[in-house]
N, C-alpha and C positions, 0 to 999 in steps of 0.2 A: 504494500500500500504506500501510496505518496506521502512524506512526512515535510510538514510544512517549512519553508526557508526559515520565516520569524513568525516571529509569536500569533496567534490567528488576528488581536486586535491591529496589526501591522498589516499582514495580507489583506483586511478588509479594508483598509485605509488606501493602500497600491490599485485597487480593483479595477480594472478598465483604464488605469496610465496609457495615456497615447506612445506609441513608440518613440513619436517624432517632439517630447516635448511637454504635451498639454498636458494640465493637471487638472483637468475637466474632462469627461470622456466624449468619445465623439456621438452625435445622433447621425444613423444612415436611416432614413426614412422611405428608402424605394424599395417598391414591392415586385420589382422586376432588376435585372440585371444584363448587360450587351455582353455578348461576346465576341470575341477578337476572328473566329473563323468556326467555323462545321463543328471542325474536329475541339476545338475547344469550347463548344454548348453541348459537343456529346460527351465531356469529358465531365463536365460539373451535374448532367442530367442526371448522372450514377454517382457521382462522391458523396457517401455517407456524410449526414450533417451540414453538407454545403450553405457558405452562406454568400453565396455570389452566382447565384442562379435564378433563382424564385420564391418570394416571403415566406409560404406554405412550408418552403425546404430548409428555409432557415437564413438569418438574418444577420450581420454583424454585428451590430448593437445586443441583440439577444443573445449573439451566442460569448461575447464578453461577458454577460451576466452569468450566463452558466456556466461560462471557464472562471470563474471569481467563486461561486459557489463549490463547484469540482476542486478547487485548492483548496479549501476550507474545511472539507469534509474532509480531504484524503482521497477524494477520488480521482480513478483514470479520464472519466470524462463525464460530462452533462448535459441535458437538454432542457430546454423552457417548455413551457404550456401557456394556455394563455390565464389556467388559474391554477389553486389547489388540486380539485377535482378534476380538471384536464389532466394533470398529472397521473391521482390516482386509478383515472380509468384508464389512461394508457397503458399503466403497471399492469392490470388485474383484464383488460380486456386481451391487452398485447400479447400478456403471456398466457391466456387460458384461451381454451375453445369447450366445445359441446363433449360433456362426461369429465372434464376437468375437475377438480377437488380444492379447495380454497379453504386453508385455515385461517382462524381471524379470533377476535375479540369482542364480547358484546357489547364494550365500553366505548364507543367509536363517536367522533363527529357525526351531527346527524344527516351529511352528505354524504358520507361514506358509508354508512349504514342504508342508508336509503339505494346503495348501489349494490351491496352484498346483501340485500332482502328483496328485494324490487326487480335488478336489472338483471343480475347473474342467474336467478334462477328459469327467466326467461329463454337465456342460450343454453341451457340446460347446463350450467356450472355448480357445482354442489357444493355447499358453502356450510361449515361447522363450528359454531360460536364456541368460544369457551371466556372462563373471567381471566382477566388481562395478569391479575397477580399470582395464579394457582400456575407453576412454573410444569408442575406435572401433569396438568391435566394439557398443556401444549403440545406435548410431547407424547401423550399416550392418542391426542387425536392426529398425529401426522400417520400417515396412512405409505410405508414404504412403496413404490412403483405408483401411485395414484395421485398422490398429493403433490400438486401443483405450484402450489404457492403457499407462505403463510405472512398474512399481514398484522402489522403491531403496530400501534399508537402507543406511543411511550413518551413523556407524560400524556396520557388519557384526556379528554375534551369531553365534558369539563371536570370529570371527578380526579382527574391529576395522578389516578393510580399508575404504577411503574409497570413493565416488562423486563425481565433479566435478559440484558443484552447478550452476555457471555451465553445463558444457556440458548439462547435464539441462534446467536451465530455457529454454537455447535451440531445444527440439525442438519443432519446430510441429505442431500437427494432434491427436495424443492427449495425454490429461489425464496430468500426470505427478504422481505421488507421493511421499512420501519418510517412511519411517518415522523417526524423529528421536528415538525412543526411548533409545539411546544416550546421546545428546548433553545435551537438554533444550534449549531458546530463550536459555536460557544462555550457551551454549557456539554454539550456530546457528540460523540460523534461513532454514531452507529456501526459505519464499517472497520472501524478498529479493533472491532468486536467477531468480527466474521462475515457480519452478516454481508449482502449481496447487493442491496440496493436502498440508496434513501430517498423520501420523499419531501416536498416541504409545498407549503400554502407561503410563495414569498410575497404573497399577499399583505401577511401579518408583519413580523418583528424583522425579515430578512428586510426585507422593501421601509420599510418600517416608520412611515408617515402619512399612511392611508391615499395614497396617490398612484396605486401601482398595483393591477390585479396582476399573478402570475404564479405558476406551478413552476417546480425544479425535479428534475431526476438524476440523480446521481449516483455513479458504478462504477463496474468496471467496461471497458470500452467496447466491445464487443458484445455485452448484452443492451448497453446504450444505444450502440446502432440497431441494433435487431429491435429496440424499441421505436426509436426514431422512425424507423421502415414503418411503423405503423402509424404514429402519433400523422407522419403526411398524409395520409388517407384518412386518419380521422378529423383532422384539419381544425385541430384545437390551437392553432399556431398564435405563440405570444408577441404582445405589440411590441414594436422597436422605442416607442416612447415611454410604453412602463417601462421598458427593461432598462433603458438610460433613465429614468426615475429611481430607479431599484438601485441602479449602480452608485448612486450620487446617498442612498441612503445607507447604500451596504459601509459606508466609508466610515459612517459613524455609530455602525453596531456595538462595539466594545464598549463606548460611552453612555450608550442607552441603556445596555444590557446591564453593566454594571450599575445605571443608578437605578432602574427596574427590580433588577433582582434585591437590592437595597431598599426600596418601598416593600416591597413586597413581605420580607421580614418580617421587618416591623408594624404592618399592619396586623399579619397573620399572627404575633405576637399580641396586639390588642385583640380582636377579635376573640384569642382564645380564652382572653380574660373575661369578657362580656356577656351577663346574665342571658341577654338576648338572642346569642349564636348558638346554637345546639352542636355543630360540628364545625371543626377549619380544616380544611383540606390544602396543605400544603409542604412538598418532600424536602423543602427546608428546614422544618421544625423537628425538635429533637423527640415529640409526640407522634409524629406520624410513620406509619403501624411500619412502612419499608425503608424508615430511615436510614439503617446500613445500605441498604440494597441503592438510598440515593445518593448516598457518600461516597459508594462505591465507582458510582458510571455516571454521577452527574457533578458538574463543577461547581453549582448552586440550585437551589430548591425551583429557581425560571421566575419570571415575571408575573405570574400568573397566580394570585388567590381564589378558594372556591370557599364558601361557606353554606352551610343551612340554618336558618332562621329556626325556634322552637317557637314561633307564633303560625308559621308556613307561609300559604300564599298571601296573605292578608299583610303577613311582616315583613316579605318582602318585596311585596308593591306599595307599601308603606317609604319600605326604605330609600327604594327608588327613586321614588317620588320626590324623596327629602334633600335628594343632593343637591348641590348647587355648582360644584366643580366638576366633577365627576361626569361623562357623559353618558347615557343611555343608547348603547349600538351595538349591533352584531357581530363584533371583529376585534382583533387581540394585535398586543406589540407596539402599535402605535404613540406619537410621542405623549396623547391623551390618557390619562385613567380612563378606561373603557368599562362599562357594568353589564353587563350579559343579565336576564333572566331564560334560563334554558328550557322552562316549561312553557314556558308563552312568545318564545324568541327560536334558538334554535333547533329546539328539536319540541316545535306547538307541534308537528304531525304525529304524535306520537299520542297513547290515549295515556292516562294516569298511569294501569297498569304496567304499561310497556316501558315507561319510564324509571318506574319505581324498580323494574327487573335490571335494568343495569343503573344503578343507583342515584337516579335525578329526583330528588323530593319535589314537592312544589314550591316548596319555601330555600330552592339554594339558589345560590345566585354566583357568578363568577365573574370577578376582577381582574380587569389588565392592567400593571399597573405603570404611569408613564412618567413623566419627567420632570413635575412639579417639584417643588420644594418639597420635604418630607414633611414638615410641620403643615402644611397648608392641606394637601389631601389628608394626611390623617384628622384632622379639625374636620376637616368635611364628612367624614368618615363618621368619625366620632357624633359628632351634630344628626346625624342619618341614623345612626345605633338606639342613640336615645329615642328617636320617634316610632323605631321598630322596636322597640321596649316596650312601650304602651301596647302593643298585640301581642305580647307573651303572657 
């Protein structure tokens, strides 16, 4: 595996350097390219990943972003989408077909779920939930000669529960995956582990100013291409102005992350004190049940607080309601505190039951946390607790 020049906050900061100079990267905004003669437009009609042929095929700008991401990770090589879930349907469509076997986790984004309940079982993909933290039941459902694929969200969305990366990357036989959206390369970095291939939503904390929809894939290069071969017929192709958006935000990951992962603490630290909160859900805290297991393969507990209210849905539309800095939005990473309510927000197509079976109450709510001063969102915080107090 690729081992980074300098430190990953360095590589992020280098990302997209013009050869020639610029310390702004470039935008190439055409979605067509000339060639010089015959033989050289039949030359780039076949180059894996080409980005001087056809936008569909791939892009300069875009493909800087995913060579910035690919260093980051460790990996051989990467390609863009045009969001998270471009990505992960390319992973899970690319590599599967009809009788395929697909292990997974029941604790998923609720796009991603909606695609291994919904869409797989339509090509006739056979798809086998297990809980993301029972490291043996992983293992006893991969299926030697069948099993296709196994995909992992590790931290979880939103319950933040882990995957053991070690034993993932030790599963022989199917390509394993790991969405790492959560996390960032930052914090981990899945293929150091074994495993085969990562995914990311650089939608959220990679891109990381809400300006820039885009999926990444990242591996080794040879299964990259063979993925790429698909993603062009599925023609989820990422824009070349998010991807120089992304690049310009990827520069300042180290800084966010660090003060993110530093709210984030210290909230979950209040929280855990608070008459009002029944659960904190975060693998930073010296309480939370995989603590080893997040000291072990994560650099910090991630950006990212989840709580449950003991008043429920009442306390925390309550709470909601009550902020004043804090915004009310569907999306993570950003330089905003961001508040998720996941039963009425991301995952409302779900009924109570289906919720409560991979463990979304009605009263949890999940926090992204962003770049504010630390005393000012926790005030806000605070001031919001007390109002959801009154409902317990």
């Amino acid at each position: 595996m690729n081992r980074l020049a300098h430190h990953p906050e360095t590589a992020a900061l280098l990302a997209g350097r013009s050869a020639e100079g610029g310390l702004a990267p470039g935008l190439e905004p055409s979605t067509a390219f000339g060639a010089a003669d015959a033989a050289d437009a039949a030359r780039r009609a076949v180059r894996p990943r080409v980005t001087d042929f056809y936008g569909r095929y791939g892009n300069p700008t875009v493909q800087a972003f995913a060579d910035a991401v690919a260093e980051l990770e460790g990996a051989e090589a990467a390609i863009c989408s045009s969001s998270g879930m471009g990505a992960i349907s390319t992973v899970v469509l690319g590599m599967c077909s009809q009788g395929s076997h697909v292990v997974t986790q029941r604790q998923l984004f609720s796009g991603t779920l909606q695609l291994f309940n919904q869409v797989c079982p339509r090509f006739g993909i056979d798809v086998t939930f297990v809980d993301v933290d029972q490291t043996e039941a992983w293992l006893a459902a991969v299926e030697p000669g069948r099993t296709t694929l196994v995909f992992v969200e590790t931290p979880s969305n939103p319950t933040l529960a882990l995957a053991d990366l070690d034993a993932l990357g030790a599963i022989a036989g199917p390509i394993t995956v790991v969405d790492s959206t959560m996390a960032t390369p930052l914090i981990q970095r899945p293929l150091d582990y074994g495993v085969d291939l990562v995914v990311h939503s650089a939608t959220k904390a990679l891109s990381g100013h809400n300006d820039a929809t885009l999926g990444v894939i990242a591996g080794e290069k040879t299964l990259v291409n063979e993925l790429w071969g698909y993603a062009v017929v599925q023609g989820s192709s990422a824009s070349a102005f998010d991807s120089w958006n992304a690049l310009r935000g990827l520069k300042t990951l180290g800084v966010r992350i660090e003060r993110q992962c530093a709210n984030a603490l210290q909230v979950a630290s209040i929280l855990s004190a608070h008459s009002a909160v029944a659960e904190v859900f975060y693998p930073g805290l010296d309480r939370h049940p995989q603590r080893e297991l997040a000291a072990r393969q994560m650099a910090s507990g991630g950006g990212c607080v989840t709580l449950e209210f003991v008043g429920g849905y009442e306390a925390a539309c309550t709470f909601v309601d009550a902020l004043h800095l804090a915004y009310l939005a569907p999306s993570l990473g950003g330089p905003e505190t961001l508040v998720n309510h996941p039963a009425s927000m991301t995952h409302a197509q779900l009924t109570p039951t289906e919720r409560a079976a991979i463990g979304i109450g009605e009263g949890m709510i999940r926090m992204s946390m962003g770049l504010e001063h630390p005393d000012d969102v926790t005030a806000d915080i605070c001031s919001a607790l007390q109002a959801a107090h009154t409902c317990s």
